[in-house]
C-alpha positions as MATLAB code, in Angstrom:
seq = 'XXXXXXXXXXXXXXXXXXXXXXXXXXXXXXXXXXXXXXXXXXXXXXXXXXXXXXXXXXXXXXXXXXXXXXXXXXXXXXXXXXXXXXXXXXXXXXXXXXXXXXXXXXXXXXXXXXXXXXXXXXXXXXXXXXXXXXXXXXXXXXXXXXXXXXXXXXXXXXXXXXXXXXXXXXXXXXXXXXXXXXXXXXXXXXXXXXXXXXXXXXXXXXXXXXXXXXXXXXXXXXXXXXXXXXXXXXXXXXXXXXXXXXXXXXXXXXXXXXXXXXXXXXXXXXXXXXXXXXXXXXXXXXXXXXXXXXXXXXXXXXXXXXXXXXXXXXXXXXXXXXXXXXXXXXXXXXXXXXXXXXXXXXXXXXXXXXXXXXXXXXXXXXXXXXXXXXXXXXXXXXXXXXXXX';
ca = [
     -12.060  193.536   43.496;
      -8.723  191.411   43.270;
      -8.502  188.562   45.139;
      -5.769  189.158   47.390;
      -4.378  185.338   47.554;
      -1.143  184.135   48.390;
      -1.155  182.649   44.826;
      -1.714  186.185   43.216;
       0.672  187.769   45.574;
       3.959  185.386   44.215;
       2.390  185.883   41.137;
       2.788  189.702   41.273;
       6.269  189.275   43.131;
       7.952  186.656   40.650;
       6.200  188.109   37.027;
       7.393  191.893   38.420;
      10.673  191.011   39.754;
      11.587  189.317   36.529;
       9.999  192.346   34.598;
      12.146  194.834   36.635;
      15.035  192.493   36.888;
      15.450  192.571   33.466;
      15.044  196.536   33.021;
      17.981  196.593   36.086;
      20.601  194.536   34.155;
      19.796  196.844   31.252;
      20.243  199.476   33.551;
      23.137  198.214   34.947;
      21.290  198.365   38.441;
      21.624  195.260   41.407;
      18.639  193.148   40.861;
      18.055  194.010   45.191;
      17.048  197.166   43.504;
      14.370  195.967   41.255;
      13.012  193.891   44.339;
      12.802  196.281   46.724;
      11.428  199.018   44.455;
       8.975  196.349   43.431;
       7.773  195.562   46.918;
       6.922  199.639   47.076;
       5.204  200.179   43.596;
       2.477  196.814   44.364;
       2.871  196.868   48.269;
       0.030  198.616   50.859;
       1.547  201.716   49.886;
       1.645  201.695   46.253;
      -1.203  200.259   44.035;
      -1.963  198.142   46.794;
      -2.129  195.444   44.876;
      -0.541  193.494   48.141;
      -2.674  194.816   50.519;
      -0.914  193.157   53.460;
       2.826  192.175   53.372;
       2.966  190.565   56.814;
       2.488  187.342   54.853;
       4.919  187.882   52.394;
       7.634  189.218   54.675;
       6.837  185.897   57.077;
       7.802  183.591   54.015;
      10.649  186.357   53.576;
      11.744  185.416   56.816;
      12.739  181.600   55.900;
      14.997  183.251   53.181;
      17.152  184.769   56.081;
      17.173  181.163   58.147;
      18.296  179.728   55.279;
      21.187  181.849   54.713;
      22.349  181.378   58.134;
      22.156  177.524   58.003;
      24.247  177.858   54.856;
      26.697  180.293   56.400;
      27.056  177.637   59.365;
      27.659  174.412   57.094;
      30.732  176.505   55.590;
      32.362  177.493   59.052;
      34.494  173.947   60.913;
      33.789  174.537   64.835;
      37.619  174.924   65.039;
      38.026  177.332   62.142;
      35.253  179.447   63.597;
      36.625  180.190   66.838;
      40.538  180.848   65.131;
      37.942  183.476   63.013;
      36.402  184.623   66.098;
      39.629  185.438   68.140;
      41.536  187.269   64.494;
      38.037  189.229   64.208;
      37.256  190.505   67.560;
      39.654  193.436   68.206;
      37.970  195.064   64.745;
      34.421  194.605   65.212;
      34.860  195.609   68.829;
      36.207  199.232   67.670;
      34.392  199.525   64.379;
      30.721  198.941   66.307;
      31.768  201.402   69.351;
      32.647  204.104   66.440;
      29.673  203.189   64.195;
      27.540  203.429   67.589;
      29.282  206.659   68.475;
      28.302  208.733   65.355;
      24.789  207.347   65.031;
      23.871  208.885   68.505;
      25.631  212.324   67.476;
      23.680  212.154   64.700;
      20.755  211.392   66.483;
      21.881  214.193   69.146;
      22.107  216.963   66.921;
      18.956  216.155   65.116;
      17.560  216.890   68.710;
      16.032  213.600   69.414;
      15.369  211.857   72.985;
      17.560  210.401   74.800;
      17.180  206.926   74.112;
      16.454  207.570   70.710;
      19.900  208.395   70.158;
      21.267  205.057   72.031;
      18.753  203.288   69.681;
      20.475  204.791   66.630;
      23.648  204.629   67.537;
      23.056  201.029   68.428;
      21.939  200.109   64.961;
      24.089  201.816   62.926;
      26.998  198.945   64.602;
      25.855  196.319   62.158;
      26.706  195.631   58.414;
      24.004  193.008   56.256;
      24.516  189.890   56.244;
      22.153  189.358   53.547;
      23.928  191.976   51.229;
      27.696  190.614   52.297;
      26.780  187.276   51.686;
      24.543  187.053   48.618;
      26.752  189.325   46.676;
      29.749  187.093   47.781;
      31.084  184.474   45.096;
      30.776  181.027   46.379;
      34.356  180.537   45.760;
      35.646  183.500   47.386;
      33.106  182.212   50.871;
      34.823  178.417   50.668;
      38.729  179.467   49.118;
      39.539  182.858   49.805;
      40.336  184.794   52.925;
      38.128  187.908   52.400;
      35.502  185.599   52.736;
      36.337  184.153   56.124;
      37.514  187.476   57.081;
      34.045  188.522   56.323;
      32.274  185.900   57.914;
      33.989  186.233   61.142;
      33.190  190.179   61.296;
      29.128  189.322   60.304;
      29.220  186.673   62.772;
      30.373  188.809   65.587;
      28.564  191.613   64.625;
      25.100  188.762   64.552;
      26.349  188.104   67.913;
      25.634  191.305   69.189;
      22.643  192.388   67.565;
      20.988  189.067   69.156;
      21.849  189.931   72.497;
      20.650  193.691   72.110;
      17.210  191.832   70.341;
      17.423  189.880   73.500;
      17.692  192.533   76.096;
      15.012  194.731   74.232;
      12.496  191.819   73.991;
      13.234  191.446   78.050;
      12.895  194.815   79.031;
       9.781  196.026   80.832;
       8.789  198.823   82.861;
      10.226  196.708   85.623;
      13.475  196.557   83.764;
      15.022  193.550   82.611;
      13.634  190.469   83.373;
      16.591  188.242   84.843;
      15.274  185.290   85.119;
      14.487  185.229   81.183;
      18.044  186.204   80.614;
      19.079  183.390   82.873;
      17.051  180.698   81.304;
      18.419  182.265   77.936;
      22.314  181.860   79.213;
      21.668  177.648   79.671;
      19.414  177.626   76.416;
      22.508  178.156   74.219;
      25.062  176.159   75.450;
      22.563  173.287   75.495;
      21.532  173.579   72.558;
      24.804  173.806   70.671;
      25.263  170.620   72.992;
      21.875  168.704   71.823;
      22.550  169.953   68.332;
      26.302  168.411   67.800;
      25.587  165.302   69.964;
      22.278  164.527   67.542;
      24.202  165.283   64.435;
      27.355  162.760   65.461;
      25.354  159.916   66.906;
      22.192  160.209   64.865;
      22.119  162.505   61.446;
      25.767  161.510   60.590;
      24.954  157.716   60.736;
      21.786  158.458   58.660;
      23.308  160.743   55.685;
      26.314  158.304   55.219;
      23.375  155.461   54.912;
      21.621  157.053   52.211;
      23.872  159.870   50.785;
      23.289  158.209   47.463;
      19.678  159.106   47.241;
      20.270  162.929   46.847;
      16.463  163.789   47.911;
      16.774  162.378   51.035;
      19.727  164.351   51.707;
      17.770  167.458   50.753;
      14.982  166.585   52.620;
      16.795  165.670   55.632;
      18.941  168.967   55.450;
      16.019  171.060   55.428;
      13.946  169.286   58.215;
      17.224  169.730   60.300;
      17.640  173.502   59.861;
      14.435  173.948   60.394;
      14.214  171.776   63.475;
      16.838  173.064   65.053;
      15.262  176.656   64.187;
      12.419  175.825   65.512;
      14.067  174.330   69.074;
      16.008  177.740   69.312;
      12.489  179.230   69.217;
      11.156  177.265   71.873;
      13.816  178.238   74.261;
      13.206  181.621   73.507;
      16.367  181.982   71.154;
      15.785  183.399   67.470;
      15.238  180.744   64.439;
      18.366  182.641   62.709;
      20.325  181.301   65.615;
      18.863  178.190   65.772;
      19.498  177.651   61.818;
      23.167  178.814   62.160;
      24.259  176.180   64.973;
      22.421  173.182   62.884;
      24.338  174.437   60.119;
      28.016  174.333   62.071;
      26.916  171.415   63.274;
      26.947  169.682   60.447;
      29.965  171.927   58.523;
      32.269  169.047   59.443;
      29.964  166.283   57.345;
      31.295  165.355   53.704;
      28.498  165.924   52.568;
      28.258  169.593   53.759;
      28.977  171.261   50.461;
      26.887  169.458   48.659;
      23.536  170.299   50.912;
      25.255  174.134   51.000;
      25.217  174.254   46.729;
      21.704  172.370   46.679;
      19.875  174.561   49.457;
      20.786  177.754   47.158;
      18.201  178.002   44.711;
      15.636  177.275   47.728;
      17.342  180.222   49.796;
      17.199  182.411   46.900;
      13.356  182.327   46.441;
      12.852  183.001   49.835;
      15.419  186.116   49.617;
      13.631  187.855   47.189;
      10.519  187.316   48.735;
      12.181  189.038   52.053;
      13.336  192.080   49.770;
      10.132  192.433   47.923;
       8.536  192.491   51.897;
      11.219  195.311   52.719;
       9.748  197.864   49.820;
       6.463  196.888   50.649;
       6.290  197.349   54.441;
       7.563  200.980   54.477;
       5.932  203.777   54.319;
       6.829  206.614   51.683;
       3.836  208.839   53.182;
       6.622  209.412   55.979;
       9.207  209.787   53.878;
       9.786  213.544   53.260;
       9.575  213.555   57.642;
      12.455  211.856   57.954;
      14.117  212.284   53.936;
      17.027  214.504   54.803;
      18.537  213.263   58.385;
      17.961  209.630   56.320;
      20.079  210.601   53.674;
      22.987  212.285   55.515;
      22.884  209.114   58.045;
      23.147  206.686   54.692;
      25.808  208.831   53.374;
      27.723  208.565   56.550;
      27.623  205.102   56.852;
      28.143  204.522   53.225;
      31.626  206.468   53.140;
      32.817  205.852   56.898;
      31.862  202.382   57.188;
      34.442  201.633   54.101;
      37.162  203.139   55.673;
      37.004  201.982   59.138;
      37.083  198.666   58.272;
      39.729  198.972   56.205;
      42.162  200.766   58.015;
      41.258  198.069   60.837;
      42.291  195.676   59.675;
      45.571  197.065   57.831;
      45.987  197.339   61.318;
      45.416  193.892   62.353;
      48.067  193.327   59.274;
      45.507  192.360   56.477;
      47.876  193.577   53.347;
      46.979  193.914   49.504;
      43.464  194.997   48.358;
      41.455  192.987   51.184;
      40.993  195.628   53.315;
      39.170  197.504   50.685;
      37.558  195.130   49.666;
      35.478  194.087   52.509;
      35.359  197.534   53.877;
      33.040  198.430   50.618;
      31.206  195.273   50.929;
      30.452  195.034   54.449;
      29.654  199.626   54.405;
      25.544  199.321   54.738;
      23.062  199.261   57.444;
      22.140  195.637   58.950;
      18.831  193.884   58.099;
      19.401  193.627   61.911;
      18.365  197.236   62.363;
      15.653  196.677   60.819;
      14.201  194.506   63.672;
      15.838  196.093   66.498;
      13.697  199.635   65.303;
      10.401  197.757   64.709;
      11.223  195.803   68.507;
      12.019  199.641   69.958;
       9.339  201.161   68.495;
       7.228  198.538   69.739;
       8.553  198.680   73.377;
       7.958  202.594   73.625;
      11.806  203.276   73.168;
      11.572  205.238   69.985;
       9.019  207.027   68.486;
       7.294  206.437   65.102;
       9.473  209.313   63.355;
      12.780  207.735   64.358;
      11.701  204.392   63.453;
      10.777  205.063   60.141;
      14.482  207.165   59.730;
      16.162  204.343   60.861;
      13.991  202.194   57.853;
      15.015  204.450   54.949;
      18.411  204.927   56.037;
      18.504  201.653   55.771;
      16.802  200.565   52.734;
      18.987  203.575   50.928;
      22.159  201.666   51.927;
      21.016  198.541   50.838;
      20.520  200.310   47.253;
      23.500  202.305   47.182;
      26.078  199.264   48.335;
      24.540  196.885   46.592;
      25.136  199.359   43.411;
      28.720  199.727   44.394;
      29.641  196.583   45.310;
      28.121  195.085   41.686;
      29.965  197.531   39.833;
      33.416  197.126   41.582;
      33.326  193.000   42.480;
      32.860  189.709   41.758;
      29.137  188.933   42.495;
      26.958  186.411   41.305;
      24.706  188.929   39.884;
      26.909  191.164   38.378;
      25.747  192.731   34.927;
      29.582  192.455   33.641;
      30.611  189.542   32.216;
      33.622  189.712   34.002;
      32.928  189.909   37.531;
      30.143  187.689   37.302;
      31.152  184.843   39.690;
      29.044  181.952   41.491;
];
């Protein structure tokens, strides 16, 4: 009998992923690929070599906190609201016709009711994971695809929070208003308590002792995950808790040096949260739910793409932009992920839908990952040429 330690789980996940990283790039596949599909073949419902990825997907989970902390230290306050305000008209209309064909979808494939609002609801929402980790670092500081980007994501974060937040309120009573009142003073304080600490207390401390780089690192990471862990406590989520320590901090000199030193750390964790992904579904379920799954991918994977980019043509984005982040921002949201598991938890949706909503998404992650590797600068790109940090 294997002992099933934590040890011999990384072991498994960092010895396989660099196994079937290396048969991707020969492949020409996205290394997401070869994580995901590893996280299946070892998981609970493979070999079961991993007999329990609620561990694993846990750890995963810090990948995803870090990623929004980083996002934040690239975004000025000011910047972020000029993003905001250019931003809002197209992910306004792009999530009200994303939301729109997932319930028809959901409609004619004759399920409930509220299954259809669930679909529809997270079919609004592109990955930030996949935008963002397939986006050059110097296209997400320099170039205005990336801000254009982050604004959309950011929005689009917005609004998957607050339907996370209404879901994980609602009882058979309905919605429980006084949560969502204590919720509507827990943000603005804490974007208050964050800013105010970071001015009169972590700014004074990093200018001290910015020449001893591992207390910089150190520090960095006890604030994200401080302030992660306060947006907990207040019954926010840690993503939005990392995000505004992050901001908070974006003004600091110092900011892209903690952003270029925290990515190695963020990338472990990532690959631990993709490896989680292929292990935590189910493929028993899969021919159930196989062929509305693929025909909701493939719609998302070819409207998505064009929505956004004749959006913002409209908005008067000109050149190849519009393209560009319409094929990088044309998957299913990590987001949806949670909001199915949260539904199906609640009573919302049944098991069936659930699980559809899963491989949809996992499928897009595959597929645009794929597309976006083969067509732009990524930092994992198997061509020589479009391989950019």
């Amino acid at each position: 009998m294997l002992d099933h330690t934590l040890i011999f789980s990384i072991f498994l996940i960092f010895t396989g992923a660099a196994v079937l990283a290396a048969i991707a790039l020969f492949a020409r596949q996205s290394l997401l690929v070869a994580y995901i599909l590893l996280g299946g073949l070892v998981g609970p419902w493979g070999l079961q070599l991993v007999s329990d990825a609620t561990v694993i997907q846990q750890i995963g989970h810090i990948g995803i906190i870090f990623l929004l902390f980083l996002l934040g230290l690239n975004l000025q306050p000011a910047q972020l609201l000029h993003m905001f305000r250019a931003a809002l008209v197209v992910t306004i209309v792009s999530s009200a016709i994303f939301c729109g064909l997932g319930f028809v979808i959901g409609w004619l494939f004759d399920y409930s009711l509220y299954e259809c609002i669930v679909l529809g609801a997270v079919m609004m929402f592109s990955s930030t994971i996949i935008g963002l980790k397939l986006l050059p670092t110097t296209a997400l500081h320099h170039r205005h695809v990336g801000q254009v980007m982050i604004s959309i994501l950011l929005l689009q974060d917005i609004i998957a929070i607050a339907i996370l937040l209404f879901m994980e309120g609602f009882s058979s009573s309905g919605i429980e208003w006084r949560q969502a009142g204590k919720l509507a003073v827990a943000v603005p304080l804490l974007v208050v308590v964050a800013f105010l600490f970071e001015r009169h207390v972590l700014q004074h401390l990093m200018q001290r002792f910015d020449t001893i780089k591992e207390y910089v690192f150190l520090t960095a990471i006890g604030w994200c995950i401080g302030i992660a862990q306060l947006a907990d406590f207040v019954g926010l989520s840690y993503e939005t808790g990392a995000f505004i320590a992050g901001v908070s901090l974006a003004t600091s000199p110092i900011s892209l040096y903690i952003a270029e030193s925290l990515k190695p750390l963020r990338d472990f964790f990532l690959i631990m949260f993709f490896f989680s992904l292929g292990a935590s579904f189910n493929i028993t379920v899969l021919p159930d739910v196989f062929i509305p799954a693929m025909i909701l991918a493939a719609m998302m994977l070819a409207i998505k793409p064009f929505v956004f980019s004749r959006l913002l043509k409209a908005t008067g984005e000109t050149g190849s932009l519009p393209a560009e982040v319409g094929v990088r921002l044309g998957q299913i949201s990590e987001f949806s992920l949670l909001i199915a598991v949260l539904a199906l938890n609640t009573g919302a949706i049944g098991t069936k839908v659930s699980y559809l909503i899963q491989a949809a998404t996992l499928i897009t992650f595959i597929v645009s990952a794929y597309i976006i590797m083969l067509n732009y600068p990524t930092p994992i790109a198997v061509s020589d040429r479009l391989r950019k940090d």
